[in-house]
Structures are given as C-alpha cells and as structure tokens.
N, CA and C atoms as a LAMMPS dump frame, in Angstrom:
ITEM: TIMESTEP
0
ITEM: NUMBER OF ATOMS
501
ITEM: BOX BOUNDS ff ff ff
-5.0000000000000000e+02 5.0000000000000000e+02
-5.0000000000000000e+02 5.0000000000000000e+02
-5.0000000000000000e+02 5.0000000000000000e+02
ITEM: ATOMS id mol type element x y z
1 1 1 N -280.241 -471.213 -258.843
2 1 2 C -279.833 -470.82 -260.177
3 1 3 C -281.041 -470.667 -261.102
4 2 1 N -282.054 -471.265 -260.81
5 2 2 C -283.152 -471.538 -261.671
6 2 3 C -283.752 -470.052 -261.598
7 3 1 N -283.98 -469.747 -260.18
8 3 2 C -284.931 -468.645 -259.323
9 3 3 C -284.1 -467.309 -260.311
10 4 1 N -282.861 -467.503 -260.727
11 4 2 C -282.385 -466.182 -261.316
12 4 3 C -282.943 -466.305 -262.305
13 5 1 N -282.24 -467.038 -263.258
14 5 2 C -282.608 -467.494 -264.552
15 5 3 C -283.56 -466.592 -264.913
16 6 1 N -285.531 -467.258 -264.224
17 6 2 C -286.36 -467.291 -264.269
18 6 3 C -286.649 -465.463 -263.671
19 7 1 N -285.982 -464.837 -262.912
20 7 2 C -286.138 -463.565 -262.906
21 7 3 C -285.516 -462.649 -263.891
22 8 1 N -284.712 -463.198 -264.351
23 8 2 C -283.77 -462.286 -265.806
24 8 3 C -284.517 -462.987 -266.993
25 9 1 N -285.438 -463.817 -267.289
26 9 2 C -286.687 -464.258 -268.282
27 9 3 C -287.49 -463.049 -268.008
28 10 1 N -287.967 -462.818 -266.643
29 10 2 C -289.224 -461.953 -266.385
30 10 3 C -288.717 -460.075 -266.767
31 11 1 N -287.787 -460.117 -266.162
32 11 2 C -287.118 -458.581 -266.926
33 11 3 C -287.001 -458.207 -267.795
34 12 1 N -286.331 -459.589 -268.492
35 12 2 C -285.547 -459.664 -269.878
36 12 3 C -286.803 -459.142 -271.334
37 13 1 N -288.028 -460.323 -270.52
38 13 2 C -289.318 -460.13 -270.818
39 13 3 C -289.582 -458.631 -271.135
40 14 1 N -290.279 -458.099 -269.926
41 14 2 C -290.948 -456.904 -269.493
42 14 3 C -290.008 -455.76 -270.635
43 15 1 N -289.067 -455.89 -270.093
44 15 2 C -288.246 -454.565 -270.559
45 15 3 C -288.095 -454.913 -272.81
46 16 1 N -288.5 -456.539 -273.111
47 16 2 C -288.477 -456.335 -274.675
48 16 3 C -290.16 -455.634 -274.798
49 17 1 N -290.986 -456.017 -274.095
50 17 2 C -292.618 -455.354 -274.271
51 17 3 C -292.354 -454.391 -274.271
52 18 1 N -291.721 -453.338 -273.352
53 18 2 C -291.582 -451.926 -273.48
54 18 3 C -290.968 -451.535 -274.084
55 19 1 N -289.999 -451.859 -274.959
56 19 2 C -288.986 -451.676 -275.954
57 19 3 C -289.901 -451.629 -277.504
58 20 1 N -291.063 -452.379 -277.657
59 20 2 C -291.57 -452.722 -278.589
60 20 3 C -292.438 -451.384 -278.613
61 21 1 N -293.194 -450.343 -277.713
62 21 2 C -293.769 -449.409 -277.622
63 21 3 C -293.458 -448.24 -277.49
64 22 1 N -292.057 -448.213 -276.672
65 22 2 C -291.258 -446.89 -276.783
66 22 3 C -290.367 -446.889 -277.27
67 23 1 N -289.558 -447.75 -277.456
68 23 2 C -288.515 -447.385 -279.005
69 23 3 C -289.013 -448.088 -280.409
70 24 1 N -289.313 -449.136 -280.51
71 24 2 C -290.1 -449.362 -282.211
72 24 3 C -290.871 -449.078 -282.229
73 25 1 N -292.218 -448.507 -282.29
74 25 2 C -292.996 -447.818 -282.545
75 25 3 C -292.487 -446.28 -282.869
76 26 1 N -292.169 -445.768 -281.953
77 26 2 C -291.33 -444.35 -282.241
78 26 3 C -290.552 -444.154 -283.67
79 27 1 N -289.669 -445.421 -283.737
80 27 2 C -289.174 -445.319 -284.699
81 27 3 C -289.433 -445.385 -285.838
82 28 1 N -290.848 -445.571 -286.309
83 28 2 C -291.298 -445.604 -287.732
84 28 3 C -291.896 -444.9 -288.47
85 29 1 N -292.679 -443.603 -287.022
86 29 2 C -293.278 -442.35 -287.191
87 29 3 C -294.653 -442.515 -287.7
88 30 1 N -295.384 -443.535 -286.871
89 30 2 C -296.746 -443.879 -287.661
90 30 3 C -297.42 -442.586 -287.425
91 31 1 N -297.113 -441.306 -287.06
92 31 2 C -298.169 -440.394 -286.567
93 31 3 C -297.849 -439.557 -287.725
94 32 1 N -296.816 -439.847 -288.921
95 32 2 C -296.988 -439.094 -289.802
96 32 3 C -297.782 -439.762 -291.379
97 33 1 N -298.291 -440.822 -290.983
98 33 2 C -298.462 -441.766 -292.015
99 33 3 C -299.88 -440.977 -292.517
100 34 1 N -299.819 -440.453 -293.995
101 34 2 C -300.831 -439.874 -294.314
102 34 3 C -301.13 -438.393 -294.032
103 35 1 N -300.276 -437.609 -293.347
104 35 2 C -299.755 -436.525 -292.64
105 35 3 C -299.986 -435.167 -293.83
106 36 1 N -300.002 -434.139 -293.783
107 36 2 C -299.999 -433.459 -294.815
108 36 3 C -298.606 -432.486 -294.681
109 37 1 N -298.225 -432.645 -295.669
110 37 2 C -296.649 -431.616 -295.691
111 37 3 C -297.04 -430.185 -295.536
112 38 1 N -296.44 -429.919 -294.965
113 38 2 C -296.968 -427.437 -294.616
114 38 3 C -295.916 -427.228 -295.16
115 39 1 N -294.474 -427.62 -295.389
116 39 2 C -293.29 -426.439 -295.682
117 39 3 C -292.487 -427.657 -295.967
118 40 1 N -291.447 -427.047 -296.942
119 40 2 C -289.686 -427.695 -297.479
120 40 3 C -289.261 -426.915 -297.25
121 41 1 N -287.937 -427.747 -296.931
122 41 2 C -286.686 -426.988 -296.486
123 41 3 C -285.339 -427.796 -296.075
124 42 1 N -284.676 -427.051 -295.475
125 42 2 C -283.202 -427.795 -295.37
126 42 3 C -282.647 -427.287 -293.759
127 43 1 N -282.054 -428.11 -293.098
128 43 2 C -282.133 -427.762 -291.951
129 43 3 C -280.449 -428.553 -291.554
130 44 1 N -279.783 -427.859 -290.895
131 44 2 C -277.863 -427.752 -289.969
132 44 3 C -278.364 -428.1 -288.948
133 45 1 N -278.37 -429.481 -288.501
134 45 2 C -278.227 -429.499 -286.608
135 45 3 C -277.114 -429.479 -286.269
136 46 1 N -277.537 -428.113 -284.661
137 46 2 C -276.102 -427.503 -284.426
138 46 3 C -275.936 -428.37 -283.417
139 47 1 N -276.581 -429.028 -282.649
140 47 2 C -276.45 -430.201 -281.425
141 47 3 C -277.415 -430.735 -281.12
142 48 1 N -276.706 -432.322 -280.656
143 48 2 C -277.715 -433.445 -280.812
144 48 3 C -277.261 -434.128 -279.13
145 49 1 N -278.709 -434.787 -278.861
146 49 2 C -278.684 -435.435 -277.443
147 49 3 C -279.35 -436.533 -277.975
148 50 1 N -279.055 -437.639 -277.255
149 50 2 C -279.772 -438.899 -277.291
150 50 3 C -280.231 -439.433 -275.938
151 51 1 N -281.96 -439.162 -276.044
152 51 2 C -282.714 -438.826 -274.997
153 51 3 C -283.571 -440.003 -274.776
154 52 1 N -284.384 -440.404 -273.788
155 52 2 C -285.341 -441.577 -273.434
156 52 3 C -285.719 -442.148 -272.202
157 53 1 N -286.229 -442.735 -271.891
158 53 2 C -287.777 -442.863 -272.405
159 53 3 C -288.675 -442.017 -272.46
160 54 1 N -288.638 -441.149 -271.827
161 54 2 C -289.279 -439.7 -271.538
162 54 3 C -288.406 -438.521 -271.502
163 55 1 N -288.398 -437.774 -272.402
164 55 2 C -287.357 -436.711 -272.465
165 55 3 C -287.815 -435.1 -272.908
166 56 1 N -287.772 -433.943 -271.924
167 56 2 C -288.192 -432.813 -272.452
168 56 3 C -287.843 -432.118 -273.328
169 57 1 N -288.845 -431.326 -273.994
170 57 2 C -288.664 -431.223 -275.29
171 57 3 C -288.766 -429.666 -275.842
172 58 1 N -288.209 -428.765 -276.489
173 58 2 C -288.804 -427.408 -276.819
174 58 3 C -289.456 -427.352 -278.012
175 59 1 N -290.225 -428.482 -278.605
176 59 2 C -290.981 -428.603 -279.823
177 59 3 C -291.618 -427.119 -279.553
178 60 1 N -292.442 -427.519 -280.6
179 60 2 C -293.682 -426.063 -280.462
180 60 3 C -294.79 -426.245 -279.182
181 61 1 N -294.724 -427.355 -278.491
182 61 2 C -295.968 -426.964 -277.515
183 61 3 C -295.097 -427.698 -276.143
184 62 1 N -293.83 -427.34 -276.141
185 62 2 C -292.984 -428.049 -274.914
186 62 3 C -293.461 -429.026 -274.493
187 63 1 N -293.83 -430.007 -274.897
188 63 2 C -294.557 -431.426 -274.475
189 63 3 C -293.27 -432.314 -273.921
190 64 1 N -293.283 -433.722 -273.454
191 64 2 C -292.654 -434.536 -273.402
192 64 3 C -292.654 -435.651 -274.636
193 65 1 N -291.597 -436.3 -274.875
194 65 2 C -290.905 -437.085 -276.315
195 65 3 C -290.779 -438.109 -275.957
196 66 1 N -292.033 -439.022 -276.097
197 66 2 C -292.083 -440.428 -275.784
198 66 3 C -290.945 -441.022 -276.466
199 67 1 N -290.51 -442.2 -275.413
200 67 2 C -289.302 -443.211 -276.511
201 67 3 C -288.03 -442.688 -276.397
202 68 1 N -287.069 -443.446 -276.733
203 68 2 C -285.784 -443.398 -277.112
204 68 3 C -285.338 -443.054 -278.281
205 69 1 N -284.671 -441.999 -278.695
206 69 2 C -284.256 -441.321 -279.679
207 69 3 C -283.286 -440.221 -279.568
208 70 1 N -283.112 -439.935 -280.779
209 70 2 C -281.876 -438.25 -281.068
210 70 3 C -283.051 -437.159 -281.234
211 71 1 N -282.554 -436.114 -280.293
212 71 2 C -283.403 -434.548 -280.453
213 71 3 C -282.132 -433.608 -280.497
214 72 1 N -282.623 -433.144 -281.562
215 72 2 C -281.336 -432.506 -282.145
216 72 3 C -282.121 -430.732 -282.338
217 73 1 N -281.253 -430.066 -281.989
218 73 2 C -281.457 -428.278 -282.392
219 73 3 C -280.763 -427.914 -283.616
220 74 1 N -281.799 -427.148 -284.479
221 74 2 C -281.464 -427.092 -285.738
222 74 3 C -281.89 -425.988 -285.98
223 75 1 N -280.821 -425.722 -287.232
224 75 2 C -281.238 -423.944 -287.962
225 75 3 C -282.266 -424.477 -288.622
226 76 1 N -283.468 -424.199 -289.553
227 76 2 C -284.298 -424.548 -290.471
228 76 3 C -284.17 -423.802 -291.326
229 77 1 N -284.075 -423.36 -292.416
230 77 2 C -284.411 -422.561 -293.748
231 77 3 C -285.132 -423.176 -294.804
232 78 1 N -286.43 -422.677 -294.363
233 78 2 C -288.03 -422.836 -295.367
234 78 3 C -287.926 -422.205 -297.265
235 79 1 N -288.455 -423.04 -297.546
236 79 2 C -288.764 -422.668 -298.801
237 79 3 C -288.977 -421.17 -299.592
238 80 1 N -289.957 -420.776 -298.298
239 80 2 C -290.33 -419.172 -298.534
240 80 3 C -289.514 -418.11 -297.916
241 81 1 N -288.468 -418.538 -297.688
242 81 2 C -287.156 -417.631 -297.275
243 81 3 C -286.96 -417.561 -295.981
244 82 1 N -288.311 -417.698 -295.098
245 82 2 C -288.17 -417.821 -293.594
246 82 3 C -287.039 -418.647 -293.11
247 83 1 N -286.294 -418.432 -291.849
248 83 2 C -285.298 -419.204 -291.021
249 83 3 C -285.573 -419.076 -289.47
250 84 1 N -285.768 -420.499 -289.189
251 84 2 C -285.916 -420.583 -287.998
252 84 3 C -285.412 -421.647 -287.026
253 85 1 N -285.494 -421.539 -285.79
254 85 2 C -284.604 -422.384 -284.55
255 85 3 C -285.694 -423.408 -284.445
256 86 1 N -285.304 -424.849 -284.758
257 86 2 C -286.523 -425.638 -284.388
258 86 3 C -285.826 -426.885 -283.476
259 87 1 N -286.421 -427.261 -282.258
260 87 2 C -285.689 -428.865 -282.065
261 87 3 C -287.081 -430.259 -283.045
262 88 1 N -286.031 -430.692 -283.433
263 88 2 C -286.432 -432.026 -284.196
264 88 3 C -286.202 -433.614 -283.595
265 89 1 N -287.471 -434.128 -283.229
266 89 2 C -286.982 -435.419 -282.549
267 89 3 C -287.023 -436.72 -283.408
268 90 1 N -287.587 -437.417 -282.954
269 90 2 C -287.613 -438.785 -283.669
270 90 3 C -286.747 -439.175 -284.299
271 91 1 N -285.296 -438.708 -284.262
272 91 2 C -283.822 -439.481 -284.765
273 91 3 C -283.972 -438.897 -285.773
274 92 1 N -285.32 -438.258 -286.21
275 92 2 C -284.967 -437.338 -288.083
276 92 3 C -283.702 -437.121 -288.338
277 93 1 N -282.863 -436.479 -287.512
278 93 2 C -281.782 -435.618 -287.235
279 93 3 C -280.809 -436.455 -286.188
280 94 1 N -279.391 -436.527 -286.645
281 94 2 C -279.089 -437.424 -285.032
282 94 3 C -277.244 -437.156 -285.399
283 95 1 N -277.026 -437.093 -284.398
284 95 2 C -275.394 -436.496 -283.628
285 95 3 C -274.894 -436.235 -285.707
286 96 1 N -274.581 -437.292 -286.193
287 96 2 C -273.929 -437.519 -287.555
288 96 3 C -274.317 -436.215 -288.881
289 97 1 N -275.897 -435.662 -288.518
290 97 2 C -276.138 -434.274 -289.08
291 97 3 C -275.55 -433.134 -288.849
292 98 1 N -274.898 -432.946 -287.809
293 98 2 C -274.133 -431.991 -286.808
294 98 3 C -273.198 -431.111 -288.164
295 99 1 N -273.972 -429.825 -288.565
296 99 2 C -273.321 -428.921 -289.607
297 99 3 C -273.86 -429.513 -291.016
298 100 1 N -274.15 -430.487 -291.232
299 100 2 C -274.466 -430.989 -292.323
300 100 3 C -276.082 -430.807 -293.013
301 101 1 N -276.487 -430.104 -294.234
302 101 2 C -277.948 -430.212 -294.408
303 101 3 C -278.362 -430.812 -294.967
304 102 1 N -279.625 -431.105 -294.318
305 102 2 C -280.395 -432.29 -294.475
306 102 3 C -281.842 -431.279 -294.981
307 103 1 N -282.071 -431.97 -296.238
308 103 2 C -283.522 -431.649 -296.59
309 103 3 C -285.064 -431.902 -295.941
310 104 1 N -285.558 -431.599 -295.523
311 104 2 C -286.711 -431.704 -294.383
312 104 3 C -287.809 -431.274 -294.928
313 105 1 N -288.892 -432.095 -293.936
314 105 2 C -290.599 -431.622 -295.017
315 105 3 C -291.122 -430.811 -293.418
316 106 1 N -292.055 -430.459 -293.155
317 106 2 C -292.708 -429.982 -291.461
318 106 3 C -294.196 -430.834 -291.958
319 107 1 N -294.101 -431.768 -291.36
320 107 2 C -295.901 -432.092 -291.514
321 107 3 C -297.054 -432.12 -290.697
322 108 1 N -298.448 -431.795 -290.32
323 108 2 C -299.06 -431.808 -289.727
324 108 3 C -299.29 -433.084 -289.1
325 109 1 N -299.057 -433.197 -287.882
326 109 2 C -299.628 -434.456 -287.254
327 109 3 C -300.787 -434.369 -286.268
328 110 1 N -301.496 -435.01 -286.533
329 110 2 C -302.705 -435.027 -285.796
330 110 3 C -302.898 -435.92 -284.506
331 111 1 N -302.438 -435.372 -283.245
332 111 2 C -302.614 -436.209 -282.199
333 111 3 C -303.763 -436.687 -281.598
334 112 1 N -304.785 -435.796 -281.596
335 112 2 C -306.208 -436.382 -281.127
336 112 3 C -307.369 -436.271 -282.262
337 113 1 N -307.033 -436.427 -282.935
338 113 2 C -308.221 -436.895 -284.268
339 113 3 C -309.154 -435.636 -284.364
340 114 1 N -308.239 -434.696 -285.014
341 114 2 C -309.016 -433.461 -285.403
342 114 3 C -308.881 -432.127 -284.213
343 115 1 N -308.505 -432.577 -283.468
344 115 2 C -308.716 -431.186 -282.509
345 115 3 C -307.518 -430.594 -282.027
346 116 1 N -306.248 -431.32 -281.988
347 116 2 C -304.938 -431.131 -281.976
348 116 3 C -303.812 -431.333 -283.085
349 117 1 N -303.933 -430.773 -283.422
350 117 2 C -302.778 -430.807 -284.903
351 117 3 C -301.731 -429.806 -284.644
352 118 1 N -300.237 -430.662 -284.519
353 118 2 C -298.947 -430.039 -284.296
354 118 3 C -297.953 -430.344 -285.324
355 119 1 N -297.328 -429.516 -285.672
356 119 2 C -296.184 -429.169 -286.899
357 119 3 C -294.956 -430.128 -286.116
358 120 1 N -294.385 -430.887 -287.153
359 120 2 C -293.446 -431.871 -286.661
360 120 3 C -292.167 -431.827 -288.245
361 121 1 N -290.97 -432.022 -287.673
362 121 2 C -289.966 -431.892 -288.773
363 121 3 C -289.563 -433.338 -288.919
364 122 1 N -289.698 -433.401 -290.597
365 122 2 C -289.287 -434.93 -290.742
366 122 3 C -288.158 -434.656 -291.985
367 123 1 N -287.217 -435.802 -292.129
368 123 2 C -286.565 -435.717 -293.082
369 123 3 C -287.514 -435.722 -294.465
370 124 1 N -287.499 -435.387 -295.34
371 124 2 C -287.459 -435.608 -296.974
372 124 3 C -287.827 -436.616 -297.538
373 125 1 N -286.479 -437.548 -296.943
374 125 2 C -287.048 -438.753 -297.372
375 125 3 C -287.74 -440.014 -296.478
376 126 1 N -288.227 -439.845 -295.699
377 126 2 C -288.434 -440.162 -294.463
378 126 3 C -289.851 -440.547 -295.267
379 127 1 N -290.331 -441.977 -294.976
380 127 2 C -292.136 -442.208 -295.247
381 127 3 C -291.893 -443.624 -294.344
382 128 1 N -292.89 -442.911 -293.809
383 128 2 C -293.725 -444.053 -292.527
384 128 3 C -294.584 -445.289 -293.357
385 129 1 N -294.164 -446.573 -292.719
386 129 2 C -294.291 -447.656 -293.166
387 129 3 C -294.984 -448.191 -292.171
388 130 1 N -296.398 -448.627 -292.582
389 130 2 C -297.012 -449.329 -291.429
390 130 3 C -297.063 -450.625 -291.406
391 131 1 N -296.508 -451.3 -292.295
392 131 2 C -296.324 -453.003 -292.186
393 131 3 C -294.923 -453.021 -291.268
394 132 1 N -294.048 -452.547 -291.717
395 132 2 C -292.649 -452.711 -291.193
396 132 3 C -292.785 -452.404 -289.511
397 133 1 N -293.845 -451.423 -288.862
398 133 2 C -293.552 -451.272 -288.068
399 133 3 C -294.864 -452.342 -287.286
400 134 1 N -295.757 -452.512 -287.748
401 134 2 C -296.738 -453.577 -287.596
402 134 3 C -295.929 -454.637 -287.059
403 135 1 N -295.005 -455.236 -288.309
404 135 2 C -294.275 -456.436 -287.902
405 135 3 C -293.417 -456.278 -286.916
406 136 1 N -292.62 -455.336 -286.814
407 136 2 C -291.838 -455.021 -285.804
408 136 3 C -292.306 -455.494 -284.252
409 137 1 N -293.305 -453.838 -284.35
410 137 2 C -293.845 -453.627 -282.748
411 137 3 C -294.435 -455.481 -282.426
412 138 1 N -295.278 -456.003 -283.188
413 138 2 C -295.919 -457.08 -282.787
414 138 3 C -294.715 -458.405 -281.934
415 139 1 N -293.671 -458.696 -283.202
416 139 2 C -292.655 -459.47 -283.105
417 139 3 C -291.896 -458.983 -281.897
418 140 1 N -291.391 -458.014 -281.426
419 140 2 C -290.816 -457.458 -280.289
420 140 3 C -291.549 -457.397 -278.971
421 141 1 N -292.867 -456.801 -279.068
422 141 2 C -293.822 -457.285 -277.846
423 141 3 C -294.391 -459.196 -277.975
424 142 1 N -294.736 -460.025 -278.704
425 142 2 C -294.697 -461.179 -278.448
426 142 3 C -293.24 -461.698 -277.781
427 143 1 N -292.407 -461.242 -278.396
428 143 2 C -290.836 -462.029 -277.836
429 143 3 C -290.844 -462.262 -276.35
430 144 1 N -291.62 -460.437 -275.912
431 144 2 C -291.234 -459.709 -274.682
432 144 3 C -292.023 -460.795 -273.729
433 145 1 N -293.445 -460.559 -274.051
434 145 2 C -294.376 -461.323 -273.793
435 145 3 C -294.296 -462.874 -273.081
436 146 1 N -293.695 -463.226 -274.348
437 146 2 C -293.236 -464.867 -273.89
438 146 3 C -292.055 -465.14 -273.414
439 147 1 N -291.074 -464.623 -273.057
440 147 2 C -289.887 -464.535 -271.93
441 147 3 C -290.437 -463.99 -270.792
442 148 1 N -291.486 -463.16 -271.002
443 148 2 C -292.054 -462.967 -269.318
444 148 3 C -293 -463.513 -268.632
445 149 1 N -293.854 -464.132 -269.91
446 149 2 C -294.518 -465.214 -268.785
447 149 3 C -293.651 -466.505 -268.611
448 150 1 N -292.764 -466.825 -269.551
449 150 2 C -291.788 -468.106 -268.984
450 150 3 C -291.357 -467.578 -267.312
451 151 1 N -290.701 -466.254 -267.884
452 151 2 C -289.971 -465.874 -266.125
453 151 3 C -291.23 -465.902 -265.409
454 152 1 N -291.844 -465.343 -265.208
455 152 2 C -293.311 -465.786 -264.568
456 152 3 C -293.371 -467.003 -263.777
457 153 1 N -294.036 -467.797 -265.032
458 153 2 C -294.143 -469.52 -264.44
459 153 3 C -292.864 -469.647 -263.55
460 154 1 N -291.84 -469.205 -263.874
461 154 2 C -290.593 -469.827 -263.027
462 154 3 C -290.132 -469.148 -261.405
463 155 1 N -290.762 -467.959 -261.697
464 155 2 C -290.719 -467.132 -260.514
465 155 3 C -292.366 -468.109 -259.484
466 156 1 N -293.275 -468.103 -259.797
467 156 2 C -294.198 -468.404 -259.019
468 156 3 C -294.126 -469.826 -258.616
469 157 1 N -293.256 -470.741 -259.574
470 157 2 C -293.151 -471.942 -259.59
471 157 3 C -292.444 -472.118 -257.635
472 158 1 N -291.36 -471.014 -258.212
473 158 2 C -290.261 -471.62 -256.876
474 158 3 C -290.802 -470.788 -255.619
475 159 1 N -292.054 -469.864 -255.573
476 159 2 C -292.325 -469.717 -254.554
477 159 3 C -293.512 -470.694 -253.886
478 160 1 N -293.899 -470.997 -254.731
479 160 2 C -295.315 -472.037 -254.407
480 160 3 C -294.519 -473.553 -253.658
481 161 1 N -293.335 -473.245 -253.733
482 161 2 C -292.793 -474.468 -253.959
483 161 3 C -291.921 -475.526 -254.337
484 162 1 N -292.71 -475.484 -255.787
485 162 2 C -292.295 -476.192 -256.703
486 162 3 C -290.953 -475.812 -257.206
487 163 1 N -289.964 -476.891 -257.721
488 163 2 C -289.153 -476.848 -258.636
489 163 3 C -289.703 -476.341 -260.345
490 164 1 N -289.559 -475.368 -261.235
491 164 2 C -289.413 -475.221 -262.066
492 164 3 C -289.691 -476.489 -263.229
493 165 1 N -288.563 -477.259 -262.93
494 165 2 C -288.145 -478.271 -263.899
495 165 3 C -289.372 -478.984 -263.742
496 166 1 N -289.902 -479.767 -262.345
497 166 2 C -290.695 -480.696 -261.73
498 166 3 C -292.296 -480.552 -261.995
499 167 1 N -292.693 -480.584 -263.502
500 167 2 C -293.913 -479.975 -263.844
501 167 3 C -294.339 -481.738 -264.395
C-alpha cells in the first residue's frame, strides 16, 4: 500500500511540475508583457477547441501551441477597415465567445530577442501580470517538486529494501 501511495506522490508530483510550465505559465501571457500593440479591433469566434499540451496551430507561422488552452477561429475586423480569418490561442477567446464580439489588441511578441517577432491576438483587456504568474508558476512547480521527491524517497525506499515508514 505504501509502494502505491509513494508512486501516485511521484506522478502526482511530476505531472503538478509540468502543469506549472505548460498550463500556468501559458496562462498569464508573459510573452506579451511589454509587447507593442500593431492593430484594434473586434473579433466573432466562429469555433473553439480545447487543445494541449502540444497542439497544431494555423497562427501566422503554423507553429505548435505550447500548453493547455482554447484556440478558437475567428472573424477579425481591424480598426482600418481590414477583415480577416485569424486562429487565436491562449484562451483569449474560448468556446463561451462563439458569435459574440470581443474587442482585441494584435501585439508584437518577440520570441527570440529581436530576430523573431510574431503578431499574436489578445483580448483588450487582457495585461500580463508578472507577479501573479511568478507566484503561481513557482508555488505549483515547488508543490510538484515536493510530492515527487516524497514519492521518490518512497519508491527507492521499498526497493532498496527498506520500509518507507522505518527511517
């Protein structure tokens, strides 16, 4: 009973560490923090999927969409009269927008520090908070952390041997 226990600690573990990097982190949008706005507008998602951990994507450079989230296909209508088909990830947009418009900024995000800069759709009111997600990611990977080295100790305990308890 222990030997389980101590393997659903080590999972339970592992899988909050990765939770702390691909879904909270994702969710706070630190890659727009400081970001520069290109366009306003208002944007109808006509359908929404809820995709993860790795999920393909028809952004502007068909990349893959780290994390767990809603990627939703949306009409866009820009400020300067332009209208266009965009998919929007990071939950900006999610099943509950479906016909409904939502005001949206497009901001430059800079993935490799100057040499890659890609247009990304964020809500309006949407501003990236780097304490909130600071505290987050940290608090969620320590949790993870220390349920998996408990499962750990308890997994190596009972192969070496030892009882768990018998320390």
């Amino acid at each position: 009973m222990r030997l389980v226990l101590a393997l659903c600690s080590l999972l339970l573990g592992v899988l909050l560490f990765l939770a702390g990097i691909f879904v909270v982190l994702p969710y706070f949008g630190l890659g727009a923090a400081g970001s520069e706005v290109s366009a306003r507008g208002t944007a109808v998602a006509q359908q929404c999927r809820f995709a993860g951990p790795i999920a393909k994507s028809q952004a502007p450079k068909r990349e893959n969409v780290i994390g767990f989230g809603w990627i939703c296909r949306a009409r866009v209508h820009w400020s300067d009269g332009s209208v266009q088909w965009r998919e929007v990830s990071g939950s900006q947009l999610t099943d509950a927008d479906v016909g409904e418009e939502v005001a949206v900024v497009e901001r430059q995000i800079d993935y490799s520090r100057g040499s890659d800069t890609r247009p990304q759709i964020y809500r309006a009111d949407f501003e990236p908070n780097w304490f909130l997600a600071g505290v987050s990611v940290l608090a969620t990977c320590l949790v993870g952390f220390f349920l998996a080295a408990l499962g750990f100790s308890g997994v190596s305990r009972r192969f070496k041997g030892k009882s768990p308890a018998a320390s």
